[in-house]
N, C-alpha and C positions, 0 to 999 in steps of 0.2 A: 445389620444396621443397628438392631437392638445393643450387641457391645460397642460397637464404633460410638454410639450417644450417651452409653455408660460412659465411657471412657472420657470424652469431652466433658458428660456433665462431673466429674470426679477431678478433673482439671484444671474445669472454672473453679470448683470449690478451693481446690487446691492455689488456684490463683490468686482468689479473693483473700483465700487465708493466708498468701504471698503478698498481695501487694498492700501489706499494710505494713524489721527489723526492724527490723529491723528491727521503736520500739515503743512500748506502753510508756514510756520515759516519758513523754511530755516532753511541752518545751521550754525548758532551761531562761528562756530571754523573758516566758510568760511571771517566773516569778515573783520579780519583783514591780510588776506594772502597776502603776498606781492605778483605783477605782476598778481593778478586775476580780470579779469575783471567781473565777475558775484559777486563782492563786492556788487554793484549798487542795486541787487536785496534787499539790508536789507534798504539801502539809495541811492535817487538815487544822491543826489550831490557826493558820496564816489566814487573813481576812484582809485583801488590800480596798475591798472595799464598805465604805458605810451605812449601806443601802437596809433599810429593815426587812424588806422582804426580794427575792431573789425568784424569777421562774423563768424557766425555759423547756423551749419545745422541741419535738420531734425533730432530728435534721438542722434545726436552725442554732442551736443554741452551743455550739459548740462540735464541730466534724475535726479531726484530727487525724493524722498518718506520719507514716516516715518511714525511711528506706536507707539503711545502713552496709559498708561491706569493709573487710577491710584492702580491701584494693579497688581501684577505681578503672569505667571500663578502657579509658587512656592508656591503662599500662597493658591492657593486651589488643588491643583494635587503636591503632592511630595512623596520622598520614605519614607517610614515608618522605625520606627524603632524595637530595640529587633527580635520578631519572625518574622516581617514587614520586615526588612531592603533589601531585595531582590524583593522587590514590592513595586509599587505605591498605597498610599493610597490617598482618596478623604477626604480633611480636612476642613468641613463645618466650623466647630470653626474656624480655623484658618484665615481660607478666611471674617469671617465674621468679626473678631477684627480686620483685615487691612483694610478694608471698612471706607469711610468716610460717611455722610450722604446723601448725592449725589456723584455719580461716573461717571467715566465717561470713553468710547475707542472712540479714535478717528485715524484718518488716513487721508492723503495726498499723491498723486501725479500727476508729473508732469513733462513735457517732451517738446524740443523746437521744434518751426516749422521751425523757421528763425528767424536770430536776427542777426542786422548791427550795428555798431558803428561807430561816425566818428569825430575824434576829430579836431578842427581849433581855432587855439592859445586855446583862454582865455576860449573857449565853447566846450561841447559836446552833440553830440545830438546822439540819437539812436532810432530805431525802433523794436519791438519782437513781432513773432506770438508761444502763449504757448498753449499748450494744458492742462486742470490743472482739478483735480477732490479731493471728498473730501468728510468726511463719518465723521458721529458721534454718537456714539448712550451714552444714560445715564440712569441707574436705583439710586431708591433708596435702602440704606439700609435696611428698613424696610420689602424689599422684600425677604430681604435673612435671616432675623429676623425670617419671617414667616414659612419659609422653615425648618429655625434650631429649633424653636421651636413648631413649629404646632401649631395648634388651640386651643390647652387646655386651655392655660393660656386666652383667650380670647369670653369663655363660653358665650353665651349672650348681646354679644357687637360688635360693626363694627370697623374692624381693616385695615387702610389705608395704601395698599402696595404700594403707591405712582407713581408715573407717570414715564412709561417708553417713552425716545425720541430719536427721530431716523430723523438726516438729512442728505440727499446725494444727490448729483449731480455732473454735470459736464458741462463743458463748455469751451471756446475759449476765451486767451483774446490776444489783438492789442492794445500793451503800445507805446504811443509818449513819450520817453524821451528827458529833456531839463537840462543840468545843466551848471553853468557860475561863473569863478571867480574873486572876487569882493574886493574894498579894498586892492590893491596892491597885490594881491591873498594870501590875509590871513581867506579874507572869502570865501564860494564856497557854491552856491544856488542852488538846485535842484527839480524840481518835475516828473512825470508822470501820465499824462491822460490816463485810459484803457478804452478801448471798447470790452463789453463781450456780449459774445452769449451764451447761455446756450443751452446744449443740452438733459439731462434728471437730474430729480431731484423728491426724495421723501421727505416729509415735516409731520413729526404728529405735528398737533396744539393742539392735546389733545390725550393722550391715558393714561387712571386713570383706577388701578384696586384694589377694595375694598372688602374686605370676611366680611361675617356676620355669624355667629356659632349662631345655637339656643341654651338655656339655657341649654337644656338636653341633647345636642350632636345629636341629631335625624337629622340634616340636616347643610349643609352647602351651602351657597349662594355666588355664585362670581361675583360681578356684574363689569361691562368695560363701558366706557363711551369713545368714541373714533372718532377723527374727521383728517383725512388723506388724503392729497393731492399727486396730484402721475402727472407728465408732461414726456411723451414722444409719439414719434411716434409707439405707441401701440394698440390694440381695448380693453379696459374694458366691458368684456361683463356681462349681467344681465338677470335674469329670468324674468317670470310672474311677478313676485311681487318687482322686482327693486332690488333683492338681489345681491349682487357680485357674479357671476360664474363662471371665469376664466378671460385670457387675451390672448387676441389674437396677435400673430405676423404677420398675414399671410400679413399685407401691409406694413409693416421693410423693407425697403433700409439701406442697410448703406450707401451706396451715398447720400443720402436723409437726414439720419442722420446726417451725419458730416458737410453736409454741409448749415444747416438749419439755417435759422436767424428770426425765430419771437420774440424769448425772449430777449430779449436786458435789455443791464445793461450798468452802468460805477461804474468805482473806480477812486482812486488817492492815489500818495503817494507823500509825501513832505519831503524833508530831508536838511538838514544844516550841513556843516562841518566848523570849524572854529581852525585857527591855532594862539596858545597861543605862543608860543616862538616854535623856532625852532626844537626843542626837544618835545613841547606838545601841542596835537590835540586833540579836542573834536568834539564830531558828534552826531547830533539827527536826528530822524528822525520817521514818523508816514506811515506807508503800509497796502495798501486794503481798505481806507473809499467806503465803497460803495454798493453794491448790485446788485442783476440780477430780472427782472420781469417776472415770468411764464407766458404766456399768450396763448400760444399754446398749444393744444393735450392735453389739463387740463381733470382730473378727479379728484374728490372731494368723497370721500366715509364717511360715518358717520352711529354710530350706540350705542344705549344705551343695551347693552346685559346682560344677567342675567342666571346664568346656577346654578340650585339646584342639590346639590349631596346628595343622601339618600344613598348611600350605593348600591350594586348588591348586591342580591339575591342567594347565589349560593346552596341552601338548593335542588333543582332539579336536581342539578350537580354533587354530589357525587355516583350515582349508577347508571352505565350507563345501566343494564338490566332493566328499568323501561321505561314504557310507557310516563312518564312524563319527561324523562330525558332532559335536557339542556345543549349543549355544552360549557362550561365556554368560550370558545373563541369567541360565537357566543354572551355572554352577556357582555363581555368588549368591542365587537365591535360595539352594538347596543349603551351602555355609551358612546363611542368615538364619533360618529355617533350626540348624543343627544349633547355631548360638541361641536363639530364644528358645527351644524347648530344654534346653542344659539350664534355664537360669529362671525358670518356672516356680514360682511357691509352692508348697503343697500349705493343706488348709492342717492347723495344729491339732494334735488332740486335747490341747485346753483352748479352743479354735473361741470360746465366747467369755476367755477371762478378761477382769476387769483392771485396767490400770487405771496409775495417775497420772496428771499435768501437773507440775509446780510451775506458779505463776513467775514474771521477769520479776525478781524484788529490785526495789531502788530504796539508798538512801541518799538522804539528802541532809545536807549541813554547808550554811549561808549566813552571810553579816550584812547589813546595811549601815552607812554613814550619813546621814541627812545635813546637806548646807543649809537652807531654809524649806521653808514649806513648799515650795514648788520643786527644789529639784533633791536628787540623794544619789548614790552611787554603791553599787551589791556584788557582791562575790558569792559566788554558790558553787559548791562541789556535788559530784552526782556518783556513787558508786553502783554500777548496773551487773544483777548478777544473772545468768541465764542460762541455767544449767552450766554447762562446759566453759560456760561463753564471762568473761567479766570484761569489765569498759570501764574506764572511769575517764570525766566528763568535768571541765574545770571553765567557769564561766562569768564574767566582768561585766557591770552594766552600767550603764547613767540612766536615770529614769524623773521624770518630768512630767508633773499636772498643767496645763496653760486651761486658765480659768478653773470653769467646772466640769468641763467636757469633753477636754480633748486632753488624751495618754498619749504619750511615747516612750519609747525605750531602743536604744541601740547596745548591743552586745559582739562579746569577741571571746569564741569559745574554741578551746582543744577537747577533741572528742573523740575518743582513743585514737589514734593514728594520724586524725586528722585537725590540722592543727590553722587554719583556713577558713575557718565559718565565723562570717560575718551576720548578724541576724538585727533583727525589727522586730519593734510591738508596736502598734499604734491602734487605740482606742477613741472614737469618737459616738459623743451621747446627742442622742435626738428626743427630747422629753425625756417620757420612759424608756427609750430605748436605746440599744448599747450594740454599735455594730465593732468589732475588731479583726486583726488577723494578724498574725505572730509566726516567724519563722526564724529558726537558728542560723540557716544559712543561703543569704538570701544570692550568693555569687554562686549554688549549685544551678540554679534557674538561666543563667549567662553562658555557663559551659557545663552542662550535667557531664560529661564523659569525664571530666577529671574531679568529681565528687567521692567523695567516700561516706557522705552523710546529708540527708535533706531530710527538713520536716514543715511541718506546717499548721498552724491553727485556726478558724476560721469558723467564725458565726456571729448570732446576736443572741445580747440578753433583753430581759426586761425588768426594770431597775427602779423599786418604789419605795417612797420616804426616805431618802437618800439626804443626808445634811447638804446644809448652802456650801460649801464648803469643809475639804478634810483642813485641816490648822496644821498639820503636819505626817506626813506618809507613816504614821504608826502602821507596825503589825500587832494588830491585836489579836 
C-alpha cells in the first residue's frame, strides 16, 4: 500500500506539473488590453495601465494555465462514419498523417502570491511572488509508424522509435521589476530580475526505444536506453541489487515542501517600448532567460534494458481437463512480469547529481495603431523556445476602453499549427477593483477534441489613483 500511494502521490505531482504546455507564454490577446496591469507580464517596460499603485493577492489576482499539443484529440478518437456514425472510432491512420516528426503536449500553470506596483512620475517599480509549474512531454513519429504498421515491413532490421521526453516541475518565483521613461517619454525601458526556488522536478536526459525483428519473425527484441533524473522531498527506494523499487512518501511535509529553498535559480526579462508618432507604438521585448538548479533530494536512475518477445505458448491452455493445463491468464501474467522486470532502473552511481531546468523563453515583438482614444488595433508575434520544442505564435487585435471601466479586446491568433483561435479580453472596474478574464481561444471550450491550444487568464486587481481618464492607449 505504502508504494501503490507512492506511486499515486508522484502522479498527482506529476499531473499537476501536467495540467498546466503547454505554456508560461501568457496570453497573447492580454497584451494589448487597455487599463490591465498584468500587460507587464509579456514586457516588463509595457504599462497599459495608469493606476499609481497596483496590488494583488493570493489566488485572486491573476490564476493562469494552458494546454498545448500539436495534434488535437479528433484526429485519433472521433465518431465514425456509415454503420460507425453513433460511435467513436480509434483512427490510427488518421492520428498518424497529423503527426509531425517530433510532437510534442505541453502545459503551464500559474497562480499569484502577492504582487505590488507602484508608479512615481517617470518610474515604475513592482514586486510579485508566483507560484508557476510546467510539464512537457515529446515522442517521435516513428513510434506511431511502428504501431500502425508493425514489424513486418522491418523483418531483420532495427527500427528506431525515437526518443521519448518528459520535463516537469515546479517552482516559486520573486520578480523585482524596474521600468522608466526615457527621451521626453517616447522611450520606456524595462527589465525584471527573478529569484526562483524550485520545488520538484522530473528531467529524461535520455529515454530511446529501438525493436529489432529477427529475419524469420521468431522473436522480437525491445531494447530502452534510459537516463532520468527525479528532485523532490521523496525516498527512492532500491533492492539488493540497486534496482528501483518504489517511492516513498513517508517523510513529505508539505510545509517542508513549499517552503524549501535549496534549488535556486534566476531569470530575466527585458523589454522596450518605443512611441513613433502619437498614433504608433512599438514594443519588444525577451521573458524567462534563465534557469533553476536541482541540487537537493536528487535522484538519478539509468538503465540499458532489453525485453525478447517469443510469443506465449498457449498450446496447454486449451483443455482445461488435462493434467498439464495452464491458465492463459497465469501466462500473460508471468510475460507481463518478465516485461517489467527487463525495463526496471537501476539507481546511478552519480544517483544524487545535480542538474538543470532552462526556463520556456519567450520573445515578444508587437505594434499598436490607435484611431482615437477609445479604440486601437495590435499585432504581436510570440517566439516560444522550450528546449527541443519552438512555436511561434502571430496575433491581431482590436482593443477598446468604453468609459473608464470597461476593457475589451478580441483577437485572431495562429499558434504553431493551429491556425483557429479566436480569443477575448474583457475587463471590468468596480471602484478599486478590477475583475477580468482573457482567453486565446475561446472556440476550444465549444469543441475541445479538435483543439490544439487553450489558455486562459482570470482574476481581480486592485486598482488606486488611477486617472479620470487614459487620453489615449499609450504604452508607456
Amino acid at each position: 500500500m505504502k508504494k501503490l500511494y507512492s506511486v499515486a502521490v508522484i502522479a498527482a505531482l506529476t499531473l499537476l506539473v501536467s495540467i498546466s504546455y503547454v505554456s508560461a507564454q501568457e496570453s497573447m490577446t492580454m497584451q494589448f488590453m487597455k487599463g490591465m496591469p498584468q500587460s507587464n507580464l509579456l514586457n516588463p517596460a509595457l504599462h497599459n495601465d495608469s493606476s499609481k499603485v497596483v496590488i494583488g493577492f493570493p489566488g485572486l489576482s491573476g490564476t493562469y494555465f494552458d494546454f498545448s499539443s500539436d495534434f488535437a484529440i479528433d484526429n485519433l478518437i472521433h465518431k465514425g462514419t456509415g454503420s460507425l456514425a453513433d460511435s467513436l472510432v480509434l483512427d490510427i491512420e488518421g492520428f498518424h498523417n497529423s503527426l509531425k516528426e517530433t510532437n510534442a503536449i505541453q502545459q503551464h500553470f500559474s497562480t499569484p502570491l502577492f504582487y505590488l506596483g507602484i508608479r512615481s512620475k517617470q518610474s515604475f517599480f513592482s514586486f510579485g511572488i508566483t507560484e508557476k509549474e510546467m510539464a512537457r512531454f515529446s515522442f517521435a513519429k516513428s513510434l506511431i509508424t511502428f504501431i500502425k504498421e508493425g514489424n513486418a515491413p522491418y523483418m531483420g532490421k532495427d527500427f528506431d522509435l525515437g526518443n521519448l521526453d518528459m520535463d516537469a516541475y515546479h517552482y516559486r518565483e520573486f520578480a523585482f521589476g524596474f521600468s522608466r521613461e526615457l527621451a521626453k517619454k517616447k522611450l520606456t525601458i524595462g527589465a525584471k530580475a527573478k529569484i526562483l526556488y524550485g520545488k520538484f522536478a522530473i528531467q529524461t536526459e535520455q529515454l530511446n526505444l529501438k525493436v529489432e525483428t529477427a529475419a524469420d519473425g521468431s522473436y522480437l527484441n525491445l531494447r530502452s536506453d534510459m537516463n532520468i533524473n527525479l528532485s523532490g522531498p521523496v525516498t527512492v527506494e532500491y533492492d539488493a541489487d540497486n534496482y528501483f523499487d518504489g517511492i516513498s512518501t513517508d517523510n513529505m511535509e508539505v510545509g517542508t515542501y513549499l517552503m524549501q529553498k535549496g534549488n535556486m535559480g534566476m531569470a530575466f526579462d527585458l523589454g522596450a517600448v518605443y512611441k513613433l508618432t502619437p498614433k504608433i507604438i512599438f514594443s519588444g521585448s525577451i521573458v524567462d532567460i534563465g534557469k533553476i538548479s536541482f541540487k537537493k533530494d536528487n535522484n538519478n536512475l539509468n538503465h540499458v534494458s532489453n525485453y525478447k518477445w517469443e510469443g506465449i505458448d498457449f498450446s496447454h491452455s486449451l483443455d482445461e481437463s488435462k493434467a498439464d493445463y495452464v491458465d492463459p491468464g497465469d501466462l500473460a501474467d508471468a510475460e507481463f512480469e518478465k516485461l517489467k522486470s527487463s525495463f526496471r532502473p537501476q539507481k546511478s552511481e552519480f544517483s544524487a547529481k545535480a542538474f538543470d531546468m532552462s526556463l520556456p523563453t519567450k520573445i515578444y515583438l508587437g505594434g499598436t495603431y490607435s484611431v482615437n482614444d477609445h479604440l486601437g488595433f495590435g499585432v504581436l508575434d510570440c517566439l516560444y523556445n522550450n528546449g527541443s520544442i519552438s512555436r511561434n505564435s502571430l496575433t491581431f487585435s482590436a482593443n477598446t476602453m468604453l468609459g473608464n471601466f470597461f476593457s475589451l479586446t478580441g483577437s485572431y491568433s495562429m499558434i504553431g499549427n493551429s491556425s483557429n483561435n479566436l480569443g477575448l479580453g474583457m475587463a471590468i472596474r468596480l471602484g478599486f477593483m478590477q475583475m477580468y478574464l482573457v482567453s486565446d481561444n475561446l472556440l476550444a471550450l465549444n469543441d475541445p477534441a479538435k483543439a490544439e491550444f487553450v489558455n486562459a487568464r482570470f482574476g481581480m486587481n486592485f486598482l488606486f489613483g488611477r486617472k479620470h481618464r487614459q487620453k489615449e492607449p499609450e504604452l508607456k
